[in-house]
C-alpha positions as CSV (number, residue, x, y, z in Angstrom):
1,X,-2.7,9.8,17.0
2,X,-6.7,10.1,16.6
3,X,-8.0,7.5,14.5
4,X,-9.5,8.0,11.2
5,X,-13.1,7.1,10.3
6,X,-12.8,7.7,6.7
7,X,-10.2,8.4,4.5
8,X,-10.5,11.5,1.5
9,X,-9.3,10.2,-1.8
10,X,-8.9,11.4,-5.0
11,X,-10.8,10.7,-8.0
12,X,-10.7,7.2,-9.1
13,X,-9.8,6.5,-12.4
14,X,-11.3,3.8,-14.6
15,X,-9.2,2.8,-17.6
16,X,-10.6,-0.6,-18.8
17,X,-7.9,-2.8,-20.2
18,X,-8.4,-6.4,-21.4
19,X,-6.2,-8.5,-20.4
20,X,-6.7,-12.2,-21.5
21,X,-8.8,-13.9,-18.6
22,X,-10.2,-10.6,-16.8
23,X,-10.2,-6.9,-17.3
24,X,-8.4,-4.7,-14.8
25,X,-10.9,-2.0,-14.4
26,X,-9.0,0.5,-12.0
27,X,-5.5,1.5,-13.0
28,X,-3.3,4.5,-12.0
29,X,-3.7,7.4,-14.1
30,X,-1.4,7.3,-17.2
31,X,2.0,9.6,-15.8
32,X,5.4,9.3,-17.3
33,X,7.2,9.1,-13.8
34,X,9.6,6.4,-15.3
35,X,11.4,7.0,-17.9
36,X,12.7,5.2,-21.3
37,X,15.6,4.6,-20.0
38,X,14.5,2.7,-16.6
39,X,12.0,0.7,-18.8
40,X,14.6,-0.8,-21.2
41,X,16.7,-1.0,-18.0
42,X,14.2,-3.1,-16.2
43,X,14.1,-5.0,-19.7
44,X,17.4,-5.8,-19.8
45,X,17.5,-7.4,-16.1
46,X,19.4,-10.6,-16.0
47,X,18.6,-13.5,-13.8
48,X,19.8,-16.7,-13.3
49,X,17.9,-18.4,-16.1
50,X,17.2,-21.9,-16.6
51,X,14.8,-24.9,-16.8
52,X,12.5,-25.7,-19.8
53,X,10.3,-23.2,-19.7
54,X,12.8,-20.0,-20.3
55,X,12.9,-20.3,-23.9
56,X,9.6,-20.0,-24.3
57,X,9.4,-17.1,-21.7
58,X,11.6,-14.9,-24.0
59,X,9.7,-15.8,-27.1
60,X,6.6,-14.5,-25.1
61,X,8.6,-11.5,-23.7
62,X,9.6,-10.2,-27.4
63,X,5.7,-9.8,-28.2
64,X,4.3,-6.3,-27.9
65,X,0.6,-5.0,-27.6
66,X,-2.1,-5.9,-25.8
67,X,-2.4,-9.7,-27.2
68,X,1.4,-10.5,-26.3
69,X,0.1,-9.0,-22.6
70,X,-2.4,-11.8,-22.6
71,X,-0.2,-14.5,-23.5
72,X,2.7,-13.6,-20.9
73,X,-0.5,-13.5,-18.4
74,X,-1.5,-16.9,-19.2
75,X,1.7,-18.7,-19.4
76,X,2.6,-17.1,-15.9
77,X,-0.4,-18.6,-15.1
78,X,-0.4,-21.6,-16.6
79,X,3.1,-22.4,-15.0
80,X,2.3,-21.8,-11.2
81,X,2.0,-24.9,-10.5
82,X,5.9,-26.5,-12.3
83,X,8.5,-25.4,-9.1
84,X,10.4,-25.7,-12.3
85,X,9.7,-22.8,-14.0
86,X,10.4,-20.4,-11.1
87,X,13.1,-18.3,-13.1
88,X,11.3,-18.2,-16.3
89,X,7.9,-16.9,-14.3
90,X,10.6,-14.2,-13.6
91,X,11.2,-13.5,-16.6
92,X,7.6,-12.8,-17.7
93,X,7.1,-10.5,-14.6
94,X,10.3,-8.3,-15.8
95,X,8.6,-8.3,-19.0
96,X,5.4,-7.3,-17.8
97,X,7.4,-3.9,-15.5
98,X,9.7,-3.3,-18.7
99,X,6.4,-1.2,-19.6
100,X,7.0,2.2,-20.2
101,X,3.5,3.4,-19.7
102,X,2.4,3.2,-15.7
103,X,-1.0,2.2,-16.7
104,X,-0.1,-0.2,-19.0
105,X,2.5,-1.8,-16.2
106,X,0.2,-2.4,-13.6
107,X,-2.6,-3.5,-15.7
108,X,-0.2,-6.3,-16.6
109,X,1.4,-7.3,-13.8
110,X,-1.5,-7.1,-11.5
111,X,-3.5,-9.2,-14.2
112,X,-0.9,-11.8,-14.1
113,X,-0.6,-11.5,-10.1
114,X,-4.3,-12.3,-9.5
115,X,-4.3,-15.3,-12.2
116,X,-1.8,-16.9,-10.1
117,X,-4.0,-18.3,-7.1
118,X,-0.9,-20.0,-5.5
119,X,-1.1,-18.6,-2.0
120,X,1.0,-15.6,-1.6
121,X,2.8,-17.3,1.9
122,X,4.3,-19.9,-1.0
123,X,4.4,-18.0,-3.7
124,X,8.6,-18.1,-4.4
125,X,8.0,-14.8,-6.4
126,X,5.5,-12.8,-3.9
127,X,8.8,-10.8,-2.5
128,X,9.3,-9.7,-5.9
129,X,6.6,-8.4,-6.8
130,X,6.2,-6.7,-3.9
131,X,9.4,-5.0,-4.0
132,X,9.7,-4.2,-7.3
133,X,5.3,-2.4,-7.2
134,X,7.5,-0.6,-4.1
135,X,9.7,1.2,-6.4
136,X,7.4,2.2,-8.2
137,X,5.5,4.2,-6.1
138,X,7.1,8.1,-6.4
139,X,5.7,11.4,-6.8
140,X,2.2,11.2,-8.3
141,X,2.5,7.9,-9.0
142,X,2.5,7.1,-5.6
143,X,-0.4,9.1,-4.7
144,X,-2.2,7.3,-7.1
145,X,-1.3,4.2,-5.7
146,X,-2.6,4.8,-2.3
147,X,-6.1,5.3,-4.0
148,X,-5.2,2.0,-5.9
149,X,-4.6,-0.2,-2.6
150,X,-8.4,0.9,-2.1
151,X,-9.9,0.9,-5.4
152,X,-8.6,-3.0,-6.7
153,X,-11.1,-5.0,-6.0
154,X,-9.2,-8.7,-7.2
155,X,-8.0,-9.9,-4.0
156,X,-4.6,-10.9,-4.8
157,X,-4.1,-8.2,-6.9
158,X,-5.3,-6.0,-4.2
159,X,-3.1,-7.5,-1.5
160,X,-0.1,-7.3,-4.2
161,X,-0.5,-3.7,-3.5
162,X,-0.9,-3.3,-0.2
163,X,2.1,-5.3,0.4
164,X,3.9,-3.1,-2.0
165,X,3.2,0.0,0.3
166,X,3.8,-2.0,4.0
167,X,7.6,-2.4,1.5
168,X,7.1,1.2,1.1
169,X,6.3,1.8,4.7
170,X,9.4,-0.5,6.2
171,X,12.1,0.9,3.8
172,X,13.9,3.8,2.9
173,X,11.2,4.0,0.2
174,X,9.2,6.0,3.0
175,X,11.5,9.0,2.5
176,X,10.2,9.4,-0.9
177,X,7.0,10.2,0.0
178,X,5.9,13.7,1.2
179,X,3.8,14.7,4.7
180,X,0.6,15.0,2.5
181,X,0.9,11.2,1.4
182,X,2.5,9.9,4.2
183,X,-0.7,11.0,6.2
184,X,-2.7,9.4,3.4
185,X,-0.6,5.9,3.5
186,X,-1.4,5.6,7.3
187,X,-5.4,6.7,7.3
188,X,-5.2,4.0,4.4
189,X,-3.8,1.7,6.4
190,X,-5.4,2.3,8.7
191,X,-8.8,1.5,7.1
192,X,-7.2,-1.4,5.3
193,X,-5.7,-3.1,8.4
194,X,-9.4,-4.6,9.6
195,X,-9.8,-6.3,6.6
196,X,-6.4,-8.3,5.1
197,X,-6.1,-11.5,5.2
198,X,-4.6,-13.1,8.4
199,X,-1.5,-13.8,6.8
200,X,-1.5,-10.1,5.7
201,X,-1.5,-8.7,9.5
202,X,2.5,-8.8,10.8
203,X,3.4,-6.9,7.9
204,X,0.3,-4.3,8.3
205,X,1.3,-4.6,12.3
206,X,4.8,-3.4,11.3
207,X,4.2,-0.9,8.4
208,X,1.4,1.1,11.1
209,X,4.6,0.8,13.6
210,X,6.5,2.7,11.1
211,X,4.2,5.3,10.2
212,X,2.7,6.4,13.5
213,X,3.8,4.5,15.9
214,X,3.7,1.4,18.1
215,X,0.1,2.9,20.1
216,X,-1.4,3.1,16.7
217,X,-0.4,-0.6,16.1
218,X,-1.0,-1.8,19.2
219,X,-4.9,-0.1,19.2
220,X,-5.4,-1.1,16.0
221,X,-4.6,-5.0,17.2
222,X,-7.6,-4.6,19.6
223,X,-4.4,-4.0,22.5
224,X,-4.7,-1.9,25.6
225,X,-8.1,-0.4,24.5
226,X,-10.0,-1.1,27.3
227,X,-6.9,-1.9,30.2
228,X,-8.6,-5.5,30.8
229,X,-6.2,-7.3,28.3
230,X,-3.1,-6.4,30.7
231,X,-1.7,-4.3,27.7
232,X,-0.4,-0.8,28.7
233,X,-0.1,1.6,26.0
234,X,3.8,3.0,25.2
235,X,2.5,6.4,25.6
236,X,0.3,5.2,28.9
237,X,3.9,3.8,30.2
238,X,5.8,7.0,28.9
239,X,2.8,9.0,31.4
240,X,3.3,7.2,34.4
241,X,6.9,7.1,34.7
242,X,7.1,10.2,34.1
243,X,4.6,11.3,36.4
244,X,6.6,8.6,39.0
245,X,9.7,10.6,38.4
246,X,8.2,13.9,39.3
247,X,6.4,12.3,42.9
248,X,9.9,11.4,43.1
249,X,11.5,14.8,42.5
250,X,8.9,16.6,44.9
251,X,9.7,14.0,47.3
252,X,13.1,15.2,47.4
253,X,13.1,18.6,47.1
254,X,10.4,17.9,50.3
255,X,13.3,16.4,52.1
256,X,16.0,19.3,51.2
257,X,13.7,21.6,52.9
C-alpha cells in the first residue's frame, strides 16, 4: 500500500467552549448521532462506588450547564493524585459522556482528560476513556473524529483520541466504519504514527496492522526499507517463495519431459 504524503480533510470546525481551566477550541460538529435514550442510559451506569469522594461526585454530577462542566473538570482534576478516589473519578467521566449533545461531550471529557497530567501508562481510568471515545465514533460522527485526532492540539487530549481510534482500529468497532473513512483512519494514522509519544507506538504498530497490513507497519517502524536491517518484508517473503515454488514446478515438469 503506497504511502500517503498528506492527508485531505474536511473542514475544521471551531466551536469555542469554556471550560473552567482552558477552552477546547476544536470540537466535532454538533450531530445528534446518539440519542436521548443512550444519554440517560450512559447516565444511569452503575459502578462499584465507594471511598470518600463519591458523594461529592454525585452532587457535582446533578449540576447542569456550562459552570457544573467546570466544576466536574476540576474535581476530576483535583483528585488525580488520591488512588482513593478511583471510582468516584468514574463517576464524573460518566457524567461528563451522559451529554446528549456530541459537542458538548467531548468538550467535556477531553477538557477533564488533559487536566489530568497523570501519565496515561498509570492512569487506572485511561482504558476507559479510551473505550468508551471508541463508541462513540459512528457515521458522521466518526468522520469527524478522524479530523479531530488531527485538529486537538492538547496533548493528552489529543492522544485520548487517537487511542480511541487504534480501539476503533483493533475491535469490531472497525466494521462500523465505511471504505471512504476507513481509508481516511489509516492515511491518518499514518501521518499520526511519526509523532506519538513512545508509549503511544505498540498500539499505533497494531491498529496500522489492522488496517493495511503488517508491510505498512513494518515500513512505517523504519523495518525492511532499505534490506540492511535483516527485515524482509511479508509481501517480499510472500514473492520469493512463490517465485521458489514455480523454479520448482519448472524443474519438474523439466524432468517429466
Amino acid at each position: 500500500m503506497p504511502i500517503a504524503s498528506g492527508v485531505k480533510r474536511s473542514l475544521w470546525l471551531a466551536i469555542p467552549a469554556v471550560v473552567g481551566a482552558g477552552t477546547l477550541y476544536w470540537v466535532l460538529a454538533p450531530a445528534s448521532g446518539h440519542s436521548k435514550a443512550r444519554a440517560q442510559a450512559v447516565d444511569t451506569m452503575e459502578v462499584q462506588a465507594s471511598g470518600p469522594r463519591v458523594v461529592e461526585a454525585r452532587k457535582l454530577g446533578s449540576d447542569r450547564g456550562t459552570g457544573g462542566t467546570a466544576r466536574i473538570v476540576d474535581a476530576y482534576a483535583a483528585w488525580a493524585s488520591d488512588p482513593s478516589a478511583v471510582s468516584a473519578r468514574k463517576l464524573l467521566l460518566q457524567r461528563l459522556f451522559a451529554e446528549e449533545d456530541i459537542a458538548t461531550k467531548l468538550s467535556g471529557v477531553l477538557a477533564a482528560v488533559e487536566a489530568d497530567q497523570t501519565p496515561p501508562e498509570r492512569d487506572p481510568l485511561w482504558e476507559y476513556i479510551a473505550t468508551t471515545l471508541a463508541d462513540l465514533w459512528k457515521g458522521e460522527v466518526a468522520t469527524n473524529g478522524i479530523d479531530l485526532m488531527m485538529a486537538e492540539s492538547r496533548p493528552r487530549a489529543r492522544r485520548a483520541v487517537i487511542s480511541s481510534f487504534a480501539e476503533v482500529a483493533t475491535s469490531e468497532r472497525l466494521a462500523a466504519l465505511n471504505a471512504d473513512q476507513r481509508q481516511t483512519l489509516t492515511e491518518t494514522m499514518i501521518d499520526l504514527t511519526p509523532h506519538v509519544p513512545a508509549g503511544q507506538k505498540p498500539e499505533m504498530d497494531a491498529a496500522l496492522r489492522k488496517l493495511g497490513g503488517n508491510d505498512l507497519a513494518d515500513i512505517m517502524a523504519g523495518k525492511g526499507i532499505t534490506g540492511k536491517d535483516g527485515h524482509v518484508l511479508e509481501s517480499e517473503r510472500a514473492y520469493n517463495a512463490a517465485l521458489e515454488e514455480t523454479k520448482k514446478d519448472l524443474a519438474r515438469q523439466a524432468d517429466a519431459r
